[in-house]
TIMAR-537259 format. One record per residue (C-alpha): residue in one letter; chain; x, y, z. Coordinates in Angstrom, 2 decimals. Layout:
BEGIN
NODE,a,A,X,Y,Z
...
***
This chain:
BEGIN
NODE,x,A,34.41,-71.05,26.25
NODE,x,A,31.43,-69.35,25.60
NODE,x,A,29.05,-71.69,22.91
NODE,x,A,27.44,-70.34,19.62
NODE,x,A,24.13,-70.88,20.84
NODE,x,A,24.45,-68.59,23.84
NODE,x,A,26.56,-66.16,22.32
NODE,x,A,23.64,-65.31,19.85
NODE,x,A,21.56,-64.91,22.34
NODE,x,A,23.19,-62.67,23.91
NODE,x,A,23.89,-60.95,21.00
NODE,x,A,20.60,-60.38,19.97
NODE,x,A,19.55,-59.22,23.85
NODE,x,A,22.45,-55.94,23.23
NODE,x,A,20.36,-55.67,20.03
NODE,x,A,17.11,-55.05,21.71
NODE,x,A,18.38,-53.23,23.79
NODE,x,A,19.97,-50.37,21.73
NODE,x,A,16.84,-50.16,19.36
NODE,x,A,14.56,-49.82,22.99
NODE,x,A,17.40,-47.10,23.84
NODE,x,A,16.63,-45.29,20.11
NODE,x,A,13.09,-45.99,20.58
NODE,x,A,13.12,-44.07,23.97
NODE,x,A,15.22,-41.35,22.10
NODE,x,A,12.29,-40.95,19.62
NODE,x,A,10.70,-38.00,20.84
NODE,x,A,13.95,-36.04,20.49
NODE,x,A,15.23,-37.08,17.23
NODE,x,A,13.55,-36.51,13.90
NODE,x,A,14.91,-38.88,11.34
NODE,x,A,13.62,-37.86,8.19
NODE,x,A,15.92,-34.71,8.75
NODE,x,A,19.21,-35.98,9.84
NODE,x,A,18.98,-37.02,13.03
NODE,x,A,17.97,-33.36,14.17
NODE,x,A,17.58,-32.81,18.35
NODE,x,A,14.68,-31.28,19.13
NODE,x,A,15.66,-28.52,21.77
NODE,x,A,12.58,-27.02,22.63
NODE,x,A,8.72,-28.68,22.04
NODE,x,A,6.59,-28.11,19.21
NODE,x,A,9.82,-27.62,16.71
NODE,x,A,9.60,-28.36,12.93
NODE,x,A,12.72,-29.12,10.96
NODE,x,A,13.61,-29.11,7.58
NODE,x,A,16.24,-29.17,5.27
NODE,x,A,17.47,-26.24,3.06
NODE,x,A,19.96,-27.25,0.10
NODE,x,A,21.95,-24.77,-1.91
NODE,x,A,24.86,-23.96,1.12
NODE,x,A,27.73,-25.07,-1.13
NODE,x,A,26.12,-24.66,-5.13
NODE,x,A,21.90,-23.61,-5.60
NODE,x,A,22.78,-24.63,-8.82
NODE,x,A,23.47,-28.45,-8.21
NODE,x,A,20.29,-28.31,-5.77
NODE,x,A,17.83,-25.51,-4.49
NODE,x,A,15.05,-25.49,-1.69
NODE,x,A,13.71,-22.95,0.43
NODE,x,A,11.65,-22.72,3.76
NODE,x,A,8.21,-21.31,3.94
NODE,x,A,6.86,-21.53,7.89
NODE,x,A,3.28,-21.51,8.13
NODE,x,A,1.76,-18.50,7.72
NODE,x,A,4.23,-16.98,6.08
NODE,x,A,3.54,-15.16,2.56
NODE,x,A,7.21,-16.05,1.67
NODE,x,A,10.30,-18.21,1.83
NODE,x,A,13.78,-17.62,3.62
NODE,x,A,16.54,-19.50,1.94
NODE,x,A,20.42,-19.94,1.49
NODE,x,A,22.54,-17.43,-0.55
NODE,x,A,26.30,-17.37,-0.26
NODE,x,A,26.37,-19.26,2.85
NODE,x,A,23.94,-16.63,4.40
NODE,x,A,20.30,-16.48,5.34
NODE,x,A,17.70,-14.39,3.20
NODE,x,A,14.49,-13.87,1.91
NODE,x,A,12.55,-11.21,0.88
NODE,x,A,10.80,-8.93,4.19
NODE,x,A,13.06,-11.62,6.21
NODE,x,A,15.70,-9.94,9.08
NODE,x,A,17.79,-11.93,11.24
NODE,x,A,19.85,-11.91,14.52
NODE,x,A,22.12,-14.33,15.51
NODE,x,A,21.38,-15.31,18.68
NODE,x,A,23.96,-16.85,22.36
NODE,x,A,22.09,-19.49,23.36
NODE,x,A,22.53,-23.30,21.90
NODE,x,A,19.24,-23.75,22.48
NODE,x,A,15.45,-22.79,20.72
NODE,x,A,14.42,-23.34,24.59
NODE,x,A,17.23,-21.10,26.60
NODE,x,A,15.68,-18.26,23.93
NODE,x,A,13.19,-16.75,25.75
NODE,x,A,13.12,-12.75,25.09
NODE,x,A,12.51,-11.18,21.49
NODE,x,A,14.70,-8.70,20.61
NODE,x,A,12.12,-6.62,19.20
NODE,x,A,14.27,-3.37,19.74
NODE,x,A,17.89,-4.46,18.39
NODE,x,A,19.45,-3.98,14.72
NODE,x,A,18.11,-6.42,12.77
NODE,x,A,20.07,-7.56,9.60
NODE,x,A,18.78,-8.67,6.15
NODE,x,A,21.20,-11.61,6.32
NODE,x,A,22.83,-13.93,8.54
NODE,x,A,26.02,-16.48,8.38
NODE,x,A,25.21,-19.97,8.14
NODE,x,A,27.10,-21.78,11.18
NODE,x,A,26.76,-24.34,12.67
NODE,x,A,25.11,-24.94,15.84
NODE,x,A,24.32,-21.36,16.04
NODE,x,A,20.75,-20.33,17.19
NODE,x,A,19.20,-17.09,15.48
NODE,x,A,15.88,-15.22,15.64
NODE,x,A,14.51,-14.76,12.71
NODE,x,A,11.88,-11.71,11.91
NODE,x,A,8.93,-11.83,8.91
NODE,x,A,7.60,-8.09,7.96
NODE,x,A,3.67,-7.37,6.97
NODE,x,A,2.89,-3.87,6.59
NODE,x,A,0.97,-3.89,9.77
NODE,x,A,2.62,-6.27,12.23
NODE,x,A,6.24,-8.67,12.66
NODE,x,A,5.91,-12.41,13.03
NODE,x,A,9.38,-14.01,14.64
NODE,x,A,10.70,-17.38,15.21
NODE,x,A,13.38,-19.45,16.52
NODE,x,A,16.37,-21.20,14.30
NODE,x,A,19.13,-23.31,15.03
NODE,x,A,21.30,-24.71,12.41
NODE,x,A,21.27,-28.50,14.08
NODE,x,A,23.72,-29.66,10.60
NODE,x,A,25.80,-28.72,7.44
NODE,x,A,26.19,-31.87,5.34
NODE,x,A,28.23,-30.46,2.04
NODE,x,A,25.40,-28.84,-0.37
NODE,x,A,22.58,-28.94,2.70
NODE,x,A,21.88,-27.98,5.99
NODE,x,A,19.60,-29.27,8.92
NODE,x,A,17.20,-26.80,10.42
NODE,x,A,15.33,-26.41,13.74
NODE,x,A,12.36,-23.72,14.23
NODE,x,A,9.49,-22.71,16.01
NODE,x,A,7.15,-20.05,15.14
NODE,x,A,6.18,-18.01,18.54
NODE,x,A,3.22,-16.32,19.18
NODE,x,A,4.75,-13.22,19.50
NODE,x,A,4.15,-9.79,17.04
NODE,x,A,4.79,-6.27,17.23
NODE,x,A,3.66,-3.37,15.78
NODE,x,A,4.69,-3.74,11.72
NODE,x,A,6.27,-0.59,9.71
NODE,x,A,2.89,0.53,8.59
NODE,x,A,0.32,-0.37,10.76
NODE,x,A,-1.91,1.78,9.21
NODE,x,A,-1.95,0.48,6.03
NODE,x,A,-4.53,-0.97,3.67
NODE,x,A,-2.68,-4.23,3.44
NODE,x,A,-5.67,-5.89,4.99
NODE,x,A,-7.59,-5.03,2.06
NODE,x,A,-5.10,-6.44,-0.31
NODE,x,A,-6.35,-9.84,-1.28
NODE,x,A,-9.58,-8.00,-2.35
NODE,x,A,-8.13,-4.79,-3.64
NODE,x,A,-4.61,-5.11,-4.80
NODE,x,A,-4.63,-1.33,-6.08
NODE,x,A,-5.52,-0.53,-2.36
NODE,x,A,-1.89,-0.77,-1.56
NODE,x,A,-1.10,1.60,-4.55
NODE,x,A,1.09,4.75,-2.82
NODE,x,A,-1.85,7.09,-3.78
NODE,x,A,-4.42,5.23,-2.06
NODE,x,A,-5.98,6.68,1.32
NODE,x,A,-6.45,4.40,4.07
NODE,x,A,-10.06,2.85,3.00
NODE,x,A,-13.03,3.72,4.72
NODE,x,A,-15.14,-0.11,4.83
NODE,x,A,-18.55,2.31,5.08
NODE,x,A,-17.66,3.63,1.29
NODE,x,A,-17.68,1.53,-1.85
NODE,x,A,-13.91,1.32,-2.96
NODE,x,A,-13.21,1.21,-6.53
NODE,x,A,-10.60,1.27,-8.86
NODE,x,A,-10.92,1.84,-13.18
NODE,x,A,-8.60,0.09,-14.89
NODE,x,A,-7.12,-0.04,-18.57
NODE,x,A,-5.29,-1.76,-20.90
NODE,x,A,-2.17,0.35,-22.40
NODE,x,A,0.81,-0.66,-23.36
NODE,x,A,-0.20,-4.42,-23.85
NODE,x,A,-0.23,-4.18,-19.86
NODE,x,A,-3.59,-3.61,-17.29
NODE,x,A,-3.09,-1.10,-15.10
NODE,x,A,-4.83,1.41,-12.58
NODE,x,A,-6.23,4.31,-14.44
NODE,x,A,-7.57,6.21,-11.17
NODE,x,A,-9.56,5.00,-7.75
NODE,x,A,-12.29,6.33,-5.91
NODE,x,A,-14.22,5.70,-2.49
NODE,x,A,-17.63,6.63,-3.60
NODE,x,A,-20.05,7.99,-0.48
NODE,x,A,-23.46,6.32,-1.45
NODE,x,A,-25.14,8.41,0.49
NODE,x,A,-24.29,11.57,-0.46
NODE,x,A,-24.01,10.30,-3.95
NODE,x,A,-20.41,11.96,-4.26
NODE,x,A,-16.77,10.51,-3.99
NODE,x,A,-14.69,11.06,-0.23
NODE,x,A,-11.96,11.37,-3.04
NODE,x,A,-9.59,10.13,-6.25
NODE,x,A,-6.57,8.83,-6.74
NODE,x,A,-4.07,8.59,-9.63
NODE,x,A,-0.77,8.69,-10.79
NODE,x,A,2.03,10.36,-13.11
NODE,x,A,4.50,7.89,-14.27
NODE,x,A,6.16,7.44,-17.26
NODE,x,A,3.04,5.79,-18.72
NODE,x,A,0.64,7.35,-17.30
NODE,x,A,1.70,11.16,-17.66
NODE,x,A,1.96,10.73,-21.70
NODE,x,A,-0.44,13.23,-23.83
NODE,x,A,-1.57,11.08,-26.30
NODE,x,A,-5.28,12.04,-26.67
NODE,x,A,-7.57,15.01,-26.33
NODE,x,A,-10.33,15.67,-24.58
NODE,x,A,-13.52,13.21,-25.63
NODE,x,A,-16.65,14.57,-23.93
NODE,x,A,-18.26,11.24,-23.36
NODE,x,A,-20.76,12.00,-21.12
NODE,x,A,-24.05,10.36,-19.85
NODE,x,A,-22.03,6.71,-19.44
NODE,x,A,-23.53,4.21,-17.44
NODE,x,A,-20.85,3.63,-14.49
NODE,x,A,-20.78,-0.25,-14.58
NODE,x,A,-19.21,-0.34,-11.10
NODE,x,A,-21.54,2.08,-9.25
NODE,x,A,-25.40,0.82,-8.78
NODE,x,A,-27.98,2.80,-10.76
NODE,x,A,-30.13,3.28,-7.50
NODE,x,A,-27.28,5.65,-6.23
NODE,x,A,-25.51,6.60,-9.54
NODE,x,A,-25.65,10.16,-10.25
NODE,x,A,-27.35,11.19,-13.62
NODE,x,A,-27.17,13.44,-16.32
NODE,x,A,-30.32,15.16,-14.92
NODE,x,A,-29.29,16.00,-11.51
NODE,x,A,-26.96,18.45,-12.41
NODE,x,A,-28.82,20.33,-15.43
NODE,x,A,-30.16,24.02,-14.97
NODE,x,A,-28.24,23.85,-11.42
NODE,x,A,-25.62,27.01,-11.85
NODE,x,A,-22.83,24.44,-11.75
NODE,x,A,-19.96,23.29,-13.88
NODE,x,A,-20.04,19.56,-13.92
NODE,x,A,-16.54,19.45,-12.00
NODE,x,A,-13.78,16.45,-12.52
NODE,x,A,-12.09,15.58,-9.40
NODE,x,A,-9.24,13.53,-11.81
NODE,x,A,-9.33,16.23,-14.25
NODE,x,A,-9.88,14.93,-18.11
NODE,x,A,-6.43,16.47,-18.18
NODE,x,A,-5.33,14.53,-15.80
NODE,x,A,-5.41,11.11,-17.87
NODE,x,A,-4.80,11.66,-21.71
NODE,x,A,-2.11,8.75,-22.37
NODE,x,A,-5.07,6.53,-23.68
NODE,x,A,-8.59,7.22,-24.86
NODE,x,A,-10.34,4.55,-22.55
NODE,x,A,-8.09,6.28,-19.64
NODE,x,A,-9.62,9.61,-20.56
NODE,x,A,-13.25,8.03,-21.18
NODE,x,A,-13.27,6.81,-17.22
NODE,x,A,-13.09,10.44,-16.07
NODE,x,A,-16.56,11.22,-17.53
NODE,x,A,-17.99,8.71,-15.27
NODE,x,A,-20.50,11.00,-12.64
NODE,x,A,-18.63,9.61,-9.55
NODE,x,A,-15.68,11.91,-10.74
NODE,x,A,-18.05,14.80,-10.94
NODE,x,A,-18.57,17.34,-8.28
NODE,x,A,-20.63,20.38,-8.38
NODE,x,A,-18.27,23.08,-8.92
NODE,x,A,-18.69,27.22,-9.48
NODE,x,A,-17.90,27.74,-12.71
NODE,x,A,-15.06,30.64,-12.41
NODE,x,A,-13.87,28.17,-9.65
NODE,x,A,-13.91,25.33,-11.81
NODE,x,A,-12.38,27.38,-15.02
NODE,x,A,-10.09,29.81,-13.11
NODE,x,A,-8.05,28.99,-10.19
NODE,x,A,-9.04,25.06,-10.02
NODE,x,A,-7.97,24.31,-13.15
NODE,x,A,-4.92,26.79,-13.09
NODE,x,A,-3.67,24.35,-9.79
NODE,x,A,-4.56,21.20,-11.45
NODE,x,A,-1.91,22.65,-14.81
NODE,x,A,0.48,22.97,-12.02
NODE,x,A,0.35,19.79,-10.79
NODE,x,A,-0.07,18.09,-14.38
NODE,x,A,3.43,20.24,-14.96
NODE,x,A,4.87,17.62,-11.68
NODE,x,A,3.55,14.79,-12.94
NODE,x,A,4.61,15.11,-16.91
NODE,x,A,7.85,15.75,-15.53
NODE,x,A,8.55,12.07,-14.93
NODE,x,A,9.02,11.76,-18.60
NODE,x,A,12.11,13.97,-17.92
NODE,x,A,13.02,11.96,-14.82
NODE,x,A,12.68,15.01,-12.62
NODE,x,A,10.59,12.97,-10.64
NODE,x,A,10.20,8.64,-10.67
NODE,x,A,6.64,8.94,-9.86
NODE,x,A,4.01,11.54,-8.63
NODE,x,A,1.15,10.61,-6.53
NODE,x,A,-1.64,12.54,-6.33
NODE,x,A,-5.27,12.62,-3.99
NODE,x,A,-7.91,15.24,-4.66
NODE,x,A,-11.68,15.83,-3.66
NODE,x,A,-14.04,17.73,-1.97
NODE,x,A,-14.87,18.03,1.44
NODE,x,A,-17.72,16.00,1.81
NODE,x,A,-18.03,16.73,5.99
NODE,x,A,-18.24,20.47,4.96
NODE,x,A,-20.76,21.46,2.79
NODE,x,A,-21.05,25.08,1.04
NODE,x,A,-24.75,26.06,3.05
NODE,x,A,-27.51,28.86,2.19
NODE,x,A,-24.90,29.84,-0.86
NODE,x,A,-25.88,32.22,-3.57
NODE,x,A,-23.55,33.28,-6.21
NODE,x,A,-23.11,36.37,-8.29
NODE,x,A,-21.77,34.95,-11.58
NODE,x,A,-23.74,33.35,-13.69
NODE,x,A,-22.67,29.82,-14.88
NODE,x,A,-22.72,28.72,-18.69
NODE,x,A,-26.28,27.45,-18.28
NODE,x,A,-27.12,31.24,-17.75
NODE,x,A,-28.07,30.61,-14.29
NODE,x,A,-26.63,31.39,-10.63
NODE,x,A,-25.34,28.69,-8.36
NODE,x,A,-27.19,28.59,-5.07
NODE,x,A,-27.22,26.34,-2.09
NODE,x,A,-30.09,25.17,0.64
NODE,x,A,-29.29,24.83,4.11
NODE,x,A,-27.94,21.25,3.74
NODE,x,A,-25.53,22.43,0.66
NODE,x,A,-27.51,20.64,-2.14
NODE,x,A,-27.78,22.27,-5.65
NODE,x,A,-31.47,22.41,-6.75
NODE,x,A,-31.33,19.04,-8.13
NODE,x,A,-30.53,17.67,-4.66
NODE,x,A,-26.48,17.62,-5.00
NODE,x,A,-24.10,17.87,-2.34
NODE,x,A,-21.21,21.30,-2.87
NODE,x,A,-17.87,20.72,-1.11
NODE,x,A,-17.26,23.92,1.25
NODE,x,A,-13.73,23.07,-0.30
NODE,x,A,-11.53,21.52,-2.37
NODE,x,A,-8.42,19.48,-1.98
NODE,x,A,-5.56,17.70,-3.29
NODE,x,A,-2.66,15.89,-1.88
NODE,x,A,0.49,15.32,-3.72
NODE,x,A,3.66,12.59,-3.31
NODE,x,A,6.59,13.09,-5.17
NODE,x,A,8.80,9.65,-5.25
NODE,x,A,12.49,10.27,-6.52
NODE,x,A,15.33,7.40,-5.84
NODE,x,A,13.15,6.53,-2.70
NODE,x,A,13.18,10.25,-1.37
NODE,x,A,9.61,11.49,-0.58
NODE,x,A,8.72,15.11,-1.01
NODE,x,A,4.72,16.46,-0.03
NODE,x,A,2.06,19.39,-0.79
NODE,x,A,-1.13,19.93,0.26
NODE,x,A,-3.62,22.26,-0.87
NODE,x,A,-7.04,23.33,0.63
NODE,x,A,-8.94,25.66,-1.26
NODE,x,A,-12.28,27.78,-0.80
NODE,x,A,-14.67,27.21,-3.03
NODE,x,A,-15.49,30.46,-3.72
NODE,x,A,-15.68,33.04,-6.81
NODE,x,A,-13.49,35.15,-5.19
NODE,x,A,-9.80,33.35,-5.96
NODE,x,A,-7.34,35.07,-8.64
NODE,x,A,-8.34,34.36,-11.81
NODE,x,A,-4.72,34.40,-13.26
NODE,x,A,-3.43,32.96,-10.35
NODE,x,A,0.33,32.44,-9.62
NODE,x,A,2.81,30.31,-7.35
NODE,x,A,2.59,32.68,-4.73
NODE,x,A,-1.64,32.34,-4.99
NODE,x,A,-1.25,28.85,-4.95
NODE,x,A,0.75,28.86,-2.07
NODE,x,A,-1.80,30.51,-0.11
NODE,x,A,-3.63,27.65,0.29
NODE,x,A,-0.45,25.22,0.64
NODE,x,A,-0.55,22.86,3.70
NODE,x,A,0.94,20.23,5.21
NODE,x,A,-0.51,16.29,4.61
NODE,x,A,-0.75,15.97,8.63
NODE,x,A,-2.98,19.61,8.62
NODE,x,A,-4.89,18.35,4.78
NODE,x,A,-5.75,15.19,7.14
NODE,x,A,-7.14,17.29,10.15
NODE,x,A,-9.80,19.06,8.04
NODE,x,A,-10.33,16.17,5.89
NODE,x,A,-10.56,13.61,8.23
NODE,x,A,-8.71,11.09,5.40
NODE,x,A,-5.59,9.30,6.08
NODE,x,A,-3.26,10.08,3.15
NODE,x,A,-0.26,7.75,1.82
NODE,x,A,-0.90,5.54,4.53
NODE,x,A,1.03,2.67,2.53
NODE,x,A,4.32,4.72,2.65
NODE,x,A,5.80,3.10,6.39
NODE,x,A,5.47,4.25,8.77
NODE,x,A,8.55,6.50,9.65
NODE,x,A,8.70,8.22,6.46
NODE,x,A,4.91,8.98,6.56
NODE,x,A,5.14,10.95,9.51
NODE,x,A,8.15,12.65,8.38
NODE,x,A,7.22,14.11,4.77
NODE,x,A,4.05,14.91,6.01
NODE,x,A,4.39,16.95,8.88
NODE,x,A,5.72,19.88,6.83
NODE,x,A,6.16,20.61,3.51
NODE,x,A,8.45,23.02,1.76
NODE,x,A,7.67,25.27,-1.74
NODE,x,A,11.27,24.65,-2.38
NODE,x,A,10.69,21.21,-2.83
NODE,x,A,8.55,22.24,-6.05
NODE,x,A,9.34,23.85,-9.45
NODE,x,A,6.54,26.29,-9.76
***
């Protein structure tokens, strides 16, 4: 018979012996998570709770590098820009091609063992990783991932989500892809007990004119509570005096002092309709231009946008300028403007005060109803010549598409829409689309 003393010694030899066997196991098994395998190297783990009841106990997983979490909701996988596809293999490591191409589904079953690849959306590019479900322990689950260095091509890759962090309004749906050689900025207000985005510019330093404006109609923004103020000669806080345009550069020129957002444009506060007097939403414009036809378009497109207080439309975008790259050259006019004089140009299309005149003038328009995108363009002359009394079918002389707007502007319009719908609304456009 076997004595005590010998018996706890070997005893305690099978002891050493199992914790050397989990000790050689280590590298495989992370035990703050439940004993989860690691099936492929460089896998994190972690443990999302809420499978059975998110109201007994929550959590969420946020990989690194990721603007947002994925998490449990009726058994399922979700999260907000998150797609899923459940994957064959049993193993992170036996996954070795991204189905960049398939269906990908805003949810996924919770089962266990199951492997899935998992796909984060940014405007401009997809991250993807790995995910097997290793455990589901009643209210919890046990997670393996690994974040691969793959990405593809996002839904807008042409976006101005890089600029976001600096210029949230960048990302507005009105907003032209930026151009980093102009000075970007946007006026805000307060209405409503809420800040918002009264209209943005990209101001040309240079040239000491804007590329263009942007502003919206929504159900806010398209009230008429105000009239016209006239404030004039305001020092632009946000533009430096050393290139701010002055009162003086555009007296005893031949020119209307032109809005590009039109003090019509913005009457649902008075600080709203203050910001349009600013000089970097002035262009030098001929005054039965400016008065006639200009304005008559700019009623039409008011009409659009005050429409949203009817809900004929959710929201309506609009972009307007002039062309900058095409300047009105060796110009002489035959009406005299209200300062009694006639509008000429030099060679370089400068006023006599040294101002740039836009050959033309634009605007770009977005119509937003239940998600469905509708688009004008208009590129005008700027000439004394247009109908006076001009209607729908005058406008629509100068109706293009957004792709054809882009060609002679060189600006990328409603580049935040994705990417599909972009180039479908604005390779065409239809007059039907529009109540004129």
């Amino acid at each position: 018979m076997m004595n005590k003393k010998y018996a706890i010694c070997l005893l305690g030899l099978l002891i050493s012996v199992c914790f050397a066997a989990c000790d050689n196991e280590g590298d495989s098994l992370v035990k703050a998570n439940g004993y989860i395998e690691n099936t492929e190297n460089g896998t994190s783990t972690a443990i999302l709770k809420g499978y059975e009841n998110p109201n007994i106990e929550f959590s969420v997983l946020k990989p690194s590098g990721f603007d947002s979490p994925f998490y449990i909701n009726e058994k399922s996988f979700i999260g907000d820009s998150y797609s899923f596809i459940e994957a064959s293999e049993s193993r992170l490591d036996a996954m070795t091609t991204v189905p960049v191409n398939e269906n990908w589904a805003e949810t996924a079953l919770v089962t266990l063992g199951n492997t899935y690849w998992v796909r984060y959306e940014k405007p401009d590019f997809y991250h993807y990783l790995k995910l097997r479900v290793a455990y589901i322990m009643g209210n919890e689950i046990g997670v393996e991932y690994l974040i691969i260095d793959t990405k593809s091509e996002g839904p807008n890759p042409n976006s101005n989500f890089r600029y976001q962090s600096k210029y949230p309004s960048a990302m507005n749906m009105e907003t032209p892809a930026l151009n980093e050689s102009n000075q970007y900025v946007a006026y805000n207000v307060t209405f409503n007990n809420s800040q918002r985005v009264n209209f943005a510019l990209e101001y040309v330093a240079e040239k000491k004119h804007s590329a263009w404006v942007a502003f919206s109609f929504d159900q806010w923004t398209s009230q008429d509570n105000v009239s016209r103020k006239n404030e004039w000669e305001q020092d632009d806080p946000n533009i430096d005096n050393s290139v701010e345009v002055t009162e003086s550069m555009h007296k005893s020129d031949g020119y209307d002092k032109g809005h590009l957002v039109a003090s019509e444009d913005r009457v649902y506060c008075r600080d709203a309709n203050r910001q349009t007097f600013y000089y970097a939403n002035i262009s030098p414009q001929i005054g039965v231009f400016n008065q006639k036809y200009w304005a008559a378009l700019e009623k039409q497109v008011q009409t659009w946008g005050r429409s949203t207080q009817q809900s004929v439309y959710d929201k309506v975008y609009v972009t307007k300028g002039g062309t900058i790259n095409k300047l009105l050259t060796n110009f002489t006019g035959t009406l005299k403007a209200n300062d009694q004089l006639y509008p000429t140009t030099d060679a370089d299309g400068k006023t006599v005060r040294g101002l740039i005149v836009p050959a033309y003038y634009y605007m770009a328009i977005l119509s937003e109803k239940n998600g469905v995108y509708k688009t004008i363009g208009f590129y005008v002359p700027h000439a004394e010549t247009l109908p006076q009394k001009p209607t729908a079918d005058d406008f629509l002389v100068y109706a293009v598409s957004i792709d054809k707007l882009e060609q002679e502007t060189g600006i990328d319009f409603f580049c935040n829409l994705p990417n599909e719908i972009e180039k479908t609304v604005e390779a065409t456009y239809s007059a039907d689309d529009w109540a004129w």
